[in-house]
Structures are given as C-alpha cells and as structure tokens.
N, C-alpha and C positions, 0 to 999 in steps of 0.2 A: 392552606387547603389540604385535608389529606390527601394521600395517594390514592386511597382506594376510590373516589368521586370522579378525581381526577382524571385515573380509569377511565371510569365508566362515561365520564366526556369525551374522553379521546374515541371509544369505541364507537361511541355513537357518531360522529362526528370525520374521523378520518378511515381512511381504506384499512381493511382485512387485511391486503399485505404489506402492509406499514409495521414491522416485526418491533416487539419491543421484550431486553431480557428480560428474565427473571420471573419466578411464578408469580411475587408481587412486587409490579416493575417499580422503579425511583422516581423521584424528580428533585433535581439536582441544582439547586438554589444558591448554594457560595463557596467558593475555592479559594487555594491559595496554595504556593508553591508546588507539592504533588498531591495536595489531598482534596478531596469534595467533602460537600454537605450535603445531604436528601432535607428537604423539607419537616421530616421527623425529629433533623437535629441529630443524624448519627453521622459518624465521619468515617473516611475510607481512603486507603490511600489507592489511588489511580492508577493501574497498570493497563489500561487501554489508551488515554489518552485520546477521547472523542473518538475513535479510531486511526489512531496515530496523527490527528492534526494539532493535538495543544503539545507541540515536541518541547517548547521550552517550558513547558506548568502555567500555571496561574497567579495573575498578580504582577506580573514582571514591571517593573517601573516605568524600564525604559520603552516598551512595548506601547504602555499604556499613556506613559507621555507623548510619544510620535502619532499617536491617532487621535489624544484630546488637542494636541496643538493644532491637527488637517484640523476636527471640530470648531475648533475655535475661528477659524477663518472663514465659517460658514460655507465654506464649499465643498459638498460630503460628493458633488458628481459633476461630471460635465459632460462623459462622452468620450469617445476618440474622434471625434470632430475636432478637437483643442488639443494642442500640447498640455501635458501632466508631467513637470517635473519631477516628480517621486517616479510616474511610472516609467519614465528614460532611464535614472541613474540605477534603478533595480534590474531594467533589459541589462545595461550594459555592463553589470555585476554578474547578473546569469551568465551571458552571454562570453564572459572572460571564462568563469568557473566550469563552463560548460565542456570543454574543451575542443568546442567544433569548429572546426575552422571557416573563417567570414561568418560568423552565424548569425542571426536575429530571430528577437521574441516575439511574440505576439501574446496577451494576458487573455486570461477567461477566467470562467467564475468557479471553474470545478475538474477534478480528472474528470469527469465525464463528457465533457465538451472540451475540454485540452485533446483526451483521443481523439472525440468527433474531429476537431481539426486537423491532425496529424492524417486522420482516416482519408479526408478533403484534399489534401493535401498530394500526399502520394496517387491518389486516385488520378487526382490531376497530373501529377507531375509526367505518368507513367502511361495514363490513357489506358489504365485497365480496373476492372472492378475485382479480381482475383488478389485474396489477404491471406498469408500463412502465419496462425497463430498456433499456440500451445494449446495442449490437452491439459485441462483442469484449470484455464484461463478464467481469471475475469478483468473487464475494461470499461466497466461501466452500465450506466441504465435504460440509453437512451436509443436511438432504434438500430444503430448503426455500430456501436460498440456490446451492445446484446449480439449483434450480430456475428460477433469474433470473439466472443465469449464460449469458451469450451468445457462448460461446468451447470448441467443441467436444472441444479439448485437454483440457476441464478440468468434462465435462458426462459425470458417470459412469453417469447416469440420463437415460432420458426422461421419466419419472414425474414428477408433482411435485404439490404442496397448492395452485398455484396456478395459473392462465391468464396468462401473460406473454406480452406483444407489443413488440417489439423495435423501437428507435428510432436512426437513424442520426445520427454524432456523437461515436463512441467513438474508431473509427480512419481517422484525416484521409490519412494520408498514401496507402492504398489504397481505401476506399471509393467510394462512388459520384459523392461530390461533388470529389472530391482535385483539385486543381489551381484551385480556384476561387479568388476574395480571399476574407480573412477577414468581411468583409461578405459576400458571396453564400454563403459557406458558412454561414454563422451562416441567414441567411434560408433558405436550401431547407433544413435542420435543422427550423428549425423548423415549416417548412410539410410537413415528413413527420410531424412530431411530430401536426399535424392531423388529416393525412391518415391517422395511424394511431389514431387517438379515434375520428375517424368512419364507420370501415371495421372492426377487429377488435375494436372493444369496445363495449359495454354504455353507457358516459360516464361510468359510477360505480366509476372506477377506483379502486382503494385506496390508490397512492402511486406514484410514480415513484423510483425510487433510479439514483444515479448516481455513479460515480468521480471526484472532477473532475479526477484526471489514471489513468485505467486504469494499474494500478500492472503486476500477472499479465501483462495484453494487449500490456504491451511500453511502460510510461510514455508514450502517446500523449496529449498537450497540445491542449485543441480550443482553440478563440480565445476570449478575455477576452470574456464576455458573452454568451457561448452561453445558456451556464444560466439566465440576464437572461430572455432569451429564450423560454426554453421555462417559466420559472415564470411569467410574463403569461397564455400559453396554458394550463397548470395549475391557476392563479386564476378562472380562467374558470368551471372546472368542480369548483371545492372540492376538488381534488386535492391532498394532502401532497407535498412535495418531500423526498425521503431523501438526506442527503449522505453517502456511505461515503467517513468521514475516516481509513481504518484505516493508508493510506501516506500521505496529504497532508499530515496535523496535526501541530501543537506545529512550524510554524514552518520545515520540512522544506522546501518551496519559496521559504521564501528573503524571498519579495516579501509574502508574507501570512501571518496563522498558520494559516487554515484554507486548501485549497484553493478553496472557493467563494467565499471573499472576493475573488478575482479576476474573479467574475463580477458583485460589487456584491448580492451576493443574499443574505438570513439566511432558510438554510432551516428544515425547520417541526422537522426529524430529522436528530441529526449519529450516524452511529458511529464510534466511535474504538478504537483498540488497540496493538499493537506498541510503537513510540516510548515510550509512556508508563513502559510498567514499567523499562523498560532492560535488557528480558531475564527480570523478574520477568511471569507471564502475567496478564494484566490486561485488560480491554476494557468497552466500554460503549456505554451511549446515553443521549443530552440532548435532551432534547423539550420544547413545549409542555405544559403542564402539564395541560391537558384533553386532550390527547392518552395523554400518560403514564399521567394517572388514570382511562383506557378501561375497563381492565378490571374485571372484577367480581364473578373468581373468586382463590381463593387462589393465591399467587406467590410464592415466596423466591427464594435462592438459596444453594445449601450452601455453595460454596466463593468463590463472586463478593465482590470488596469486601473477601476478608481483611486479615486484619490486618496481617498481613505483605506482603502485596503496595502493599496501600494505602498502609502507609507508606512503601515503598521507591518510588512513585508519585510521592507529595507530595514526596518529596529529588529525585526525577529529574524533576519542572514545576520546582520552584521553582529549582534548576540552571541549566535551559534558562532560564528568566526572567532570572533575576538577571546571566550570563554573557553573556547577548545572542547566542545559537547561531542565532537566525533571521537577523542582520546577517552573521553568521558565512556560514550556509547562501550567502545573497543574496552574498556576495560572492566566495567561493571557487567556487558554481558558475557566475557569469557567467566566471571564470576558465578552469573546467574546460570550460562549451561552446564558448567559442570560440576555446579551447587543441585543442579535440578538433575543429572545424570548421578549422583550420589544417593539423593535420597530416593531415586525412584527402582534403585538396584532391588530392595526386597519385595515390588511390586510388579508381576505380570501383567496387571492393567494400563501399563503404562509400554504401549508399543516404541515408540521413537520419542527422542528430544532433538530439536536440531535449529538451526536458524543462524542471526552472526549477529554482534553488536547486541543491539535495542531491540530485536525484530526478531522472537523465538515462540516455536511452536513446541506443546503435547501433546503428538498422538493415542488419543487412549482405544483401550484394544478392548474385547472380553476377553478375561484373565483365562492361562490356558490357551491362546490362541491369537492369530492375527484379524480376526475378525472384526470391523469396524464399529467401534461401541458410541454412540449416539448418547445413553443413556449415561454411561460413564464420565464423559466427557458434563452432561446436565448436572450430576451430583457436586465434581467438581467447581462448576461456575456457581451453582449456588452457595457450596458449603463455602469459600472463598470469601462471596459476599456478606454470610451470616460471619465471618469471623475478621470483617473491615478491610478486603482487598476485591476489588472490581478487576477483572479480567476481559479477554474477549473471547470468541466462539466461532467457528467457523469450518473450514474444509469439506469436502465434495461429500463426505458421511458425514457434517456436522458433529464431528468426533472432535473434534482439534483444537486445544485452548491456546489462543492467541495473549501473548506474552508484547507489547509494545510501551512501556511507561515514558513518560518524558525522559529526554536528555539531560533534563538536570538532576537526575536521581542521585541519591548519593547511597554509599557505603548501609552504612543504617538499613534504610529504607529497603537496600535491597537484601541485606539479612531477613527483617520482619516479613517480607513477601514468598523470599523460602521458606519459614518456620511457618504462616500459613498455609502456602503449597503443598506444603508436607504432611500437613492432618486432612488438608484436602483430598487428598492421594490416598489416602492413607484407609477413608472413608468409602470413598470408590472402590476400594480395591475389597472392603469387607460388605458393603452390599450388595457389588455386583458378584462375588464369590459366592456369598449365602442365597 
C-alpha cells in the first residue's frame, strides 16, 4: 500500500497528536541487523532504533528463537496470578545487576507505567504526595508522570496527583547556571536542590526521580557526580532517589551499565524499559525491598512480566552480556562524538554535541548565535532521511537530533552515518544562513 493512502487512514482514523516524522512519513515493513525497509522498497540504516528500544537490531536469532519457542507452547499469557518462570529468572538477573541491595522487580508493559509504579510506590512508602524532579524532564504520558514532567512540549495537563517542585540540572547547556565548571555547576545544583526543600515543600518529600541523561529533553549530560550530590542532600531528609533508567540502561552509555553509575551513586529506585525487550513491550522497576513491599492493598498485573515478553527479555540481557554491546556502545560512541565534533567545527549551526556511548545529541542553533533553531534541526532530519539514515528529534525547542542506533553497530556503519551527517549539516548550515 503506499504511503501516501496510508496517510490519509491514519489521519482519518487516529488522534491529531499521534506525531508522526517526516513531511512524507515511512512505513517500515522489513529489517534486519541495523537497517529497515519502508514499504517503497528503500533501505535505511537505523540510528533511532524505535526510540532506543530495538538496542540489539533486527533479526537476532537468538531473540527470535526464545519467543517462537514461549509460542510454540501456546501460552503467550497467563497473568501474575501463576508463577512465570522466564519472569523469575529475568527479576533475579535484574535484580543482581541492579546493584541494590535485597532488591525486587516487579514487570510492566512500558516506562510509562514502570514510573506510574515507582510514583505509587514512594508515595506510599513516605505518606506524602510532594515529587522533586528536573527541569526539562520527561516521564512519561500517563496522568501521574505528565505530572513530573518538566518540559512543556510534552505537559498535556496541568492537573496532576501530585505537588512537584522543579530542580535545576536537567539542561546545562541553557540553564541558568550554563557556562560554569563542572565543579561550580555541580555546587549551585545542588544548593538550588536546597533552596528548593526549604522554600516549596513540606521536607517530607516522597522521592526525587531523575533522568541521568534527559533522554525527550534532547540527551543533556549533567557532570559525573551531580546525582553524588544531590543524594547527600536527599539523605538528609530520608528522601528516596528515583533513577529513570528507561534510555540509559543495559549498557547504552557506554562507560557504565546504568546511567547513575556515573555518578558513583546505587539509587534507592531504578525504572527501566525499552532496550530490554528489543522491541518486545516490557518495563519495570527494582527497589528496595521494604520499599517495594509498601503496599498493602491488592496489586497484579494482567499483561506485565508475560511470558512471552519475559522470555524474549532474558535472550535480549543475556545477548547484551555475553557480546559485550556496552564495550561496543563505549567505543563506537567516543568515535561517533568526536567524529560529529570534527565535522561540525566549520559550522555555526551546530550549537553543542554531547551525550556518552550510544546515547548522543545535536544541538542546532541559527548560525550566528545561540538561539534555538527548530527549523535547522527539520532540514537535518529530513536531509539524513533523503540520503538513507533515520535519526531522531527532540528537545525542549525541538532543535535537537537524537543520535541512539543499536548496540550492535559496527565500525562501517558508523563511518557511513558520519559522512551523512555531514551533508546533512552541511545543508542546514547553507539554508538556514541564506
């Protein structure tokens, strides 16, 4: 079916803010290892990766044998009313790697309802409805993580179940402290982190949740030890640290396996999702285990933890483990930022590169200035497309090309994605000038 039909069924048919790229969007029919197909028959190699959820490509053997064998035994669901042995041996693989001590998992079907729990969670744990997140946050879609989303792009409500107070830290490169060292920015961070305990809240905050690299907000990287930082201050006041590991985990940045590991910190709540299933929807959360066992009313989940997803979970960790795709991440992306910080030296329209591993953003600017270019950032995402590389888009100005391709990328692959980048850029930088 063409695209262009195809269109015009979707429009008719699903919601206005259902965003879809591209001036004429794809549909995306057959893959295999990093590359897709559109319907039209053209091929592309994939540097979003669903939005960082196919982290090991397409096709994988073993992936796809561990969920035709669940198939084959006809039992695609049962519920958490039944023991699921795929979904035990996967908690208790998290739950090692997680590094939180007594911890347990609980499975869901999405980051967005992994936060919802984690939200539930501390709420309970702590008997307060008061959440300290980041500025330029996002956590999800659903009423309660809109709720502590700090990124008005992407803030469908003002409503919310809780009282959130907003902590600077998210986005270095424009905020208020930007320009400072990573020492004085770490320290006024945290002394806002203070100043915001002792001025909008109550002190019996229920949790702090945090991105350790804002995935939505345009992959903004604070400095090694932030999080240090503000969990001493948290400590203070028997505060829960939330880490929303739903873009940083299993290894994706390269240098650590979780994001927070960067900051030397085992926080108290990790959520995780995407990466994990490889496409299969999957998500969760690992807590302390007096944390976890807060609640004290009845809790399942129908479709969380399947059996089918679980297992195709367990083949897609142990994949990533066994392959060494974090060494992988770590070294194709030192390649890829300072491949992308070479060629964008004769270009003014390119404000920042930054990110770690797998997980890199481009801030594009109007040339001449720090001003956030929306439009620049469009040129790029399409010209990319026109010349067989799929990117992603994002940040608080939808200025920002998101850089996320699978962890099995190799060498090659990641040459040919520079050498498009770079006409990409290149393009941008002569129409938004002219």
């Amino acid at each position: 079916m063409p695209d262009a039909e195809l269109l015009a069924r979707h429009k008719a048919v699903l919601p206005e803010w259902l965003a879809l790229y591209y001036q004429e969007p794809i549909e995306i029919v057959r893959a295999s290892g990093r590359h897709v197909t559109d319907s039209e028959g053209r091929t592309y190699l994939d540097f979003f990766a669903g939005i960082l959820t196919n982290a090991i490509g397409y096709g994988i053997a073993e992936i796809s044998d561990a969920v035709r064998g669940q198939l084959d035994t006809g039992v695609l669901h049962t519920s958490t009313l039944y023991l699921i042995r795929s979904q035990v041996e996967l908690a208790e693989q998290i739950a090692e790697l997680s590094g939180i001590e007594n911890a347990k998992v609980f499975f869901t079907n999405s980051g967005t309802e992994a936060n919802e729990t984690a939200l539930m969670l501390a709420t309970q744990y702590r008997r307060s409805n008061q959440i300290l997140a980041l500025r330029n946050s996002y956590h999800g879609r659903a009423f309660g993580t809109v709720g502590i989303t700090g990124n008005r792009g992407w803030s469908a409500s003002s409503l919310s179940p809780v009282k959130v107070s907003y902590v600077h830290g998210g986005y270095r490169y424009r905020d208020a402290f930007a320009g400072l060292s990573d020492a004085d920015y770490t320290a006024a961070c945290v002394d806002d982190l203070r100043d915001v305990l002792r001025t909008t809240t109550s002190g019996d905050v229920a949790a702090m949740i945090v991105e350790p690299i804002q995935g939505v907000g345009g992959f903004n990287v604070p400095p090694d030890g932030l999080f240090a930082g503000f969990k001493e201050v948290l400590d203070e006041y028997g505060i829960p640290l939330i880490s929303d590991e739903v873009q940083t985990g299993w290894g994706r940045t390269g240098e650590h396996f979780w994001g927070m590991d960067a900051h030397r910190v085992t926080p108290d709540v990790m959520t995780f999702a995407k990466g994990l299933g490889n496409g299969l929807a999957i998500g969760g959360v690992v807590a302390r285990a007096e944390l976890m066992d807060c609640l004290r009313a009845n809790s399942i989940s129908t479709f969380g933890g399947n059996p089918v997803a679980t297992a195709g979970a367990k083949a897609t960790l142990d994949y990533l483990l066994e392959h060494d795709l974090q060494g992988n991440a770590a070294k194709l992306g030192d390649r890829l930022i300072g491949g992308l910080r070479e060629l964008a030296e004769p270009y003014d329209v390119v404000g920042d590169v930054r990110g770690k591993g797998l997980m890199i953003g481009i801030e594009l600017v109007e040339p001449g200035s720090r001003e956030p270019s929306g439009p620049a950032a469009g040129i790029v995402l399409e010209e990319t497309r026109r010349r067989g590389l799929l990117v992603g888009k994002g940040g608080l100005h939808n200025n920002v090309i998101r850089l996320a391709p699978p962890m099995t990328l190799t060498g090659g692959e990641t040459e040919e994605a520079l050498r498009i980048l770079g006409a990409a850029i290149a393009t941008a930088q002569e129409e938004r000038t002219a």
